[in-house]
N, C-alpha and C positions, 0 to 999 in steps of 0.2 A: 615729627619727632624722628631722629634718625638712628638708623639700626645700633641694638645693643649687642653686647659681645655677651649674651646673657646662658647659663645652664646652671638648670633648676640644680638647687641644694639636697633636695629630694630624692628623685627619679634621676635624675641626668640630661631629662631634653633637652634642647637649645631653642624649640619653636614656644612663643607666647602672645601675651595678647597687653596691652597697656590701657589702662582705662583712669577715672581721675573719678573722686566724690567729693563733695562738701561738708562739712559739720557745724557745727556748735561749739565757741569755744569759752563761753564765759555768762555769768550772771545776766548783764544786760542781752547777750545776744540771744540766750534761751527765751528768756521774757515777750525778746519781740520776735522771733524765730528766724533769726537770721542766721547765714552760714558761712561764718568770716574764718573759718577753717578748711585750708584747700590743699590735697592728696591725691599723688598719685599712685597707681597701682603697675604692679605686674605679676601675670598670672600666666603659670605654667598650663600649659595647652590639653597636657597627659594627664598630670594628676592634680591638676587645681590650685597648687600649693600657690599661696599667692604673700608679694612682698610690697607692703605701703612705706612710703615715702612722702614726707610734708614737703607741700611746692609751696613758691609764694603766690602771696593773694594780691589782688589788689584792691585798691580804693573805690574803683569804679565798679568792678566787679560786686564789693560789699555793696552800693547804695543800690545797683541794679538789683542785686536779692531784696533788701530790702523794702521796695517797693513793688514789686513780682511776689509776695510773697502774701 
């Protein structure tokens, strides 16, 4: 991922950390516990404050949870 022009809203740093989660976005996908919701993060370094962002998912990605799961 390449560098963000990024300073926290918070605090003011400019140093952070980027990270990504999965979720749950719907009736079937609870049921089978899949995680067809994909987010990134960024997280300020100093005070934590952290900012999520929905990335896209994919297809392959969905059936490999799916069956890893």
């Amino acid at each position: 991922m390449k560098d963000l022009n990024y300073k926290c809203p918070k605090c003011g740093n400019t140093n952070y950390e980027i990270g990504e989660f999965r979720a749950t976005g719907g009736a079937f996908s609870k049921i089978f516990d899949v995680q067809n919701q994909k987010f990134s993060t960024v997280t300020c370094t100093q005070c934590k404050y952290t900012e999520i962002y929905k990335a896209e998912s994919s297809l392959l990605g969905n059936i490999f949870d799916f069956f890893t799961n």
